[in-house]
N, C-alpha and C positions, 0 to 999 in steps of 0.2 A: 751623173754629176752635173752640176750647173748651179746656178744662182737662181735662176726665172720661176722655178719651180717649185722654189719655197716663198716665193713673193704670196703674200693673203687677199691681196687687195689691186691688184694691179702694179703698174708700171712708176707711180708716180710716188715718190719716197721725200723723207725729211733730212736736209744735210744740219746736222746741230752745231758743224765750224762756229757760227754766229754767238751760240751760247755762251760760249768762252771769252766773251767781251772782245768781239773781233771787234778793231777800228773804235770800239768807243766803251762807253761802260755803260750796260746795260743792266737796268735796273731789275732785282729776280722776278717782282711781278708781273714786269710786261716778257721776261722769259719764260716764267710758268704759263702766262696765258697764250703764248706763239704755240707752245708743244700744247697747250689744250685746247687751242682752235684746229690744231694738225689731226688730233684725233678726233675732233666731231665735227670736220670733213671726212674723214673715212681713213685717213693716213694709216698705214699699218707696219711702214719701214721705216724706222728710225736707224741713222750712222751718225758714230761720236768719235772719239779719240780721246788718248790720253794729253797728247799736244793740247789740245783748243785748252786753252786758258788753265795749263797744267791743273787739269781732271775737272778742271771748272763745268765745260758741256758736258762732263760725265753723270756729275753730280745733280744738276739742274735736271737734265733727262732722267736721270733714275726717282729724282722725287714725284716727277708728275708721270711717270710710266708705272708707278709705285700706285697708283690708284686702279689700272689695272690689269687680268691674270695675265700671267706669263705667255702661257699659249696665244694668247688674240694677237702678240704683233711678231714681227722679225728685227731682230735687233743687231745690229756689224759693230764695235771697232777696232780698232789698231793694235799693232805692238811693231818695239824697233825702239821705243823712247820708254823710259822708268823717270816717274815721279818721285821725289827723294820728300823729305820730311825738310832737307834744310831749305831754308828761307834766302834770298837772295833780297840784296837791297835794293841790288838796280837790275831790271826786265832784262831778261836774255835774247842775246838776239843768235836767229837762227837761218843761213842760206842765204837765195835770196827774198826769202818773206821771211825774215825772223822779226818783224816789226811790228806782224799783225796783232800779236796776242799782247802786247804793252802791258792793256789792262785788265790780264789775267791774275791768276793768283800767281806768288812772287817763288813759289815751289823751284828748287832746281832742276832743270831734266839733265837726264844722259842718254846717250842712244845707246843700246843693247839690243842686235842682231842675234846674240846668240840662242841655243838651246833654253839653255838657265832663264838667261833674260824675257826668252818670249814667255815664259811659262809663267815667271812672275808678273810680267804684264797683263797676264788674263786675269790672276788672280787678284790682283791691285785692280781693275777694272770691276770685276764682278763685285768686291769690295762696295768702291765709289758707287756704280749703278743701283746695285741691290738688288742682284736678279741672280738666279742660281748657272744661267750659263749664255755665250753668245750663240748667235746664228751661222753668222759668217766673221772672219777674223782676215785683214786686210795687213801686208807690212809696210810698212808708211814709210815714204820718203826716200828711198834704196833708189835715188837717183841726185843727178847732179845738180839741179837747182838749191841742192839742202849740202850734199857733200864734194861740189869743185869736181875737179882729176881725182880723187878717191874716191868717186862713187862706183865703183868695180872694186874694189874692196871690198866696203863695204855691200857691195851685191854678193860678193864669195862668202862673207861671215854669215848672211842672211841662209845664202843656199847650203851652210854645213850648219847651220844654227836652226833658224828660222821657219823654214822648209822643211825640216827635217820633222821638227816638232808637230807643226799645222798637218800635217802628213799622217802620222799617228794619229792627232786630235781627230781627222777625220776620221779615219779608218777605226777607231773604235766610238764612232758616232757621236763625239763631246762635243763637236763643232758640225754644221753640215757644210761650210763649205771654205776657204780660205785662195786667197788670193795677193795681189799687190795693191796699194792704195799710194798712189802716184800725181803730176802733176805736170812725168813727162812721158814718150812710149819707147825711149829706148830701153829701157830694163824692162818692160811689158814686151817688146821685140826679143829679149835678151831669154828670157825666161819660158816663152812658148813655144821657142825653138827646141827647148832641151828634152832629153826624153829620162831622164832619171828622176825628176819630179814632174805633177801634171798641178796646174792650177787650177780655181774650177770656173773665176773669175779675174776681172781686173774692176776695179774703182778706179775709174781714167778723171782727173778733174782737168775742165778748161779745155781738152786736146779734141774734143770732138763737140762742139759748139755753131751756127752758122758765123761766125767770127774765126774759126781756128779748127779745120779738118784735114787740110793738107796731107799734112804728114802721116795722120789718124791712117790717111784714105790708101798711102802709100800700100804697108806691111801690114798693120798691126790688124785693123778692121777686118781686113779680106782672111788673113790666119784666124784671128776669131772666130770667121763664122765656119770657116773649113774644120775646125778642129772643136768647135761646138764651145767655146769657148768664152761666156757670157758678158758683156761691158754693162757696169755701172757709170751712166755718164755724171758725175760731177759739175759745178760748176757751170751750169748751161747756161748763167746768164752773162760766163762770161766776167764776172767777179762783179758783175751789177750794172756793166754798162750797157747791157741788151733789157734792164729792167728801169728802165728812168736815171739810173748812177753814172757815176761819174769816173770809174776803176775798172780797169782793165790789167788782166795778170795779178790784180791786188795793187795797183798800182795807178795816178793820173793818165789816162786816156792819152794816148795819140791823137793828133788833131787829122792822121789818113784811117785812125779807127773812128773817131768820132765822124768825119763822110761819109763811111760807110753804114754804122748806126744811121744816119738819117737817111739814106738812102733805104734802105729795110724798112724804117718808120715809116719812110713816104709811101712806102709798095703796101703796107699794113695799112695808114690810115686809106690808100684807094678802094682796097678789098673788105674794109671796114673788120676788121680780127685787132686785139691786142697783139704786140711785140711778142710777150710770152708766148701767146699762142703756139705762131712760127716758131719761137727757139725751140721749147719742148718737144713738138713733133718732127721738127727737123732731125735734133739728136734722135729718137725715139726709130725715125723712119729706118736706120740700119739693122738689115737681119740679126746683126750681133748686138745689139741693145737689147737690155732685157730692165733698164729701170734707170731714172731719171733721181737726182736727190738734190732740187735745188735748195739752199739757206735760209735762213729768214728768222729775227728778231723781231719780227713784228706784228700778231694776228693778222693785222689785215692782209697783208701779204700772201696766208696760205689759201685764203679766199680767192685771189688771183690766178694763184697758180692751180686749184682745181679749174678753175671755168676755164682757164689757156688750156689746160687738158682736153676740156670738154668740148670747148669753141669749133666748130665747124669751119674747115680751110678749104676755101673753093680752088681747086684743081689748077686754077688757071692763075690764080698767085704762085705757085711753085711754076709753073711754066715759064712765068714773067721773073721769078726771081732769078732760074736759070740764063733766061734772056740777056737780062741785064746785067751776066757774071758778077752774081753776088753769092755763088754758092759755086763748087769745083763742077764740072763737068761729070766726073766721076762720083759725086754724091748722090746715092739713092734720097729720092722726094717720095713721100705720100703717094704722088700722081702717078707716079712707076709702078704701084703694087696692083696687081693683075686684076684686084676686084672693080679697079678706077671708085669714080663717084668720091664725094667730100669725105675726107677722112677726119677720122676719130679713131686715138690709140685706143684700142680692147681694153677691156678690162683683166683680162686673162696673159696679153700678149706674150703668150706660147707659141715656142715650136710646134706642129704638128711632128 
């Protein structure tokens, strides 16, 4: 079991949140050309959900993933939320990001943990996309930022609902692999403790970032790699403020995040690397990372994030970053890994 292992292409994946008229409204052409500049960079992971712009990314991805076969990529998303047929007037707001998706489609959602529910979730998915089945299937949100003091509830309806389903789906191969698609790691702590179900993944967004590992670095990282346990890191840039933005959490910047963002910037431009650069291999550098899915509406962008992929990080920037406690002590760098010399993430980035 694992995630890494059905990756086609490497470490480096597409998060399609954006598609869904995240933060603004994006026009379908410069959507369809973001997902066809992702694919002739070489991209081969694509992750959606039913959330982004109720079935909005779903739909947008399945048109331009619709040009080609099924085999050539890997495809994740969600269930936990059902898209209804009614129309709402006014944008739903959900958690505390229910603001992102405004200028999604005005569809109602509900949240449905259950058996039943996940099941129509797959199939209202495969629906919208147009593809006869997913890769990996993530349950979305089974934590507090989205449900207050009820997200234990709602984590119990998941583990007799949810779980139970993805469990089966694997085990008779419909799915290869299912996990949590999150935004915090206490229900990813909550969940790989148990021994009645096994996960085979986590989709972690934002919580393992150079911005925000702390907590990652505590429990969750170190169980992952002990229990073989695969992290999609999400969000690595940080919701855009490690990539020239101005949002952090999905939200205006702290003015003691934005010193630290220039402080990062200052260590990048000395070493001469893009920003991205560093984020992506920083997330990437934990043995339990097996793939990276940053966002992007905008072509030019995935252009970026290949060559930060690719960009050569001299040893001695992660040295200096440690230095100048901009990164925990406890975070595995690049510079740690036994081979030394400038790294570049594999293409393969497999366990032995």
């Amino acid at each position: 079991m694992g995630i890494r292992e059905h990756l086609l292409s490497g470490p480096l994946g597409f998060g399609a949140a954006p598609l869904g008229n995240m933060f603004r409204n994006i026009p379908d052409v410069e959507a369809d050309a973001t997902v066809e500049a992702a694919w002739a960079e070489g991209t081969r992971f694509f992750d959606t959900a039913p959330f982004y712009g109720a079935g909005l990314s779903e739909i947008r991805l399945g048109k331009e993933l619709a040009k080609h076969k099924r085999s050539e990529y890997t495809l994740s998303s969600k269930v936990g939320r059902i898209i209804l047929d009614e129309v709402e007037r006014e944008a739903q707001t959900f958690g505390e990001k229910g603001t992102l998706f405004t200028h999604g489609n005005r569809n109602k959602i509900i949240y449905d943990y259950t058996e039943k529910g996940t099941n129509k979730s797959i199939e209202d998915s495969l629906k919208r996309i147009g593809v006869s089945h997913l890769d990996f299937v993530w349950i979305h949100d089974v934590a507090r930022d989205f449900h207050g003091d009820n997200w234990l509830a709602a984590f119990e309806v998941a583990h007799r609902g949810a779980m139970v389903a993805l469990t089966r789906l694997r085990d008779q191969k419909v799915i290869k692999a299912w996990g949590l698609g999150v935004n915090r790691v206490e229900a990813c702590e909550l969940l790989i403790d148990m021994t009645q179900v096994r996960p085979d993944g986590f989709l972690l967004a934002g919580r393992y970032t150079l911005l925000d590992h702390e907590l990652a670095l505590q429990r969750l990282m170190p169980a992952c790699e002990a229990k073989k346990v695969d992290i999609v890191v999400g969000g690595p840039y940080s919701s855009g403020v490690l990539a020239g933005g101005n949002h952090f959490e999905y939200a205006p910047a702290s003015p003691q995040i934005l010193a630290k963002v220039q402080k990062i910037k200052a260590l990048c431009e000395r070493f001469e690397i893009p920003i991205k650069a560093a984020a992506l291999h920083f997330s990437l550098a934990h043995p339990a990372s097996a793939a990276v899915i940053p966002g992007a509406s905008k072509p030019e962008r995935i252009a970026e994030d290949h060559l930060a992929l690719n960009t050569l990080v001299p040893d001695d920037f992660w040295r200096e970053l440690r230095r100048e406690r901009l990164v925990s002590p406890k975070a595995p760098l690049p510079v740690d890994h036994e081979l030394g010399g400038s790294h570049v993430v594999s293409k393969s980035n497999c366990r032995s």
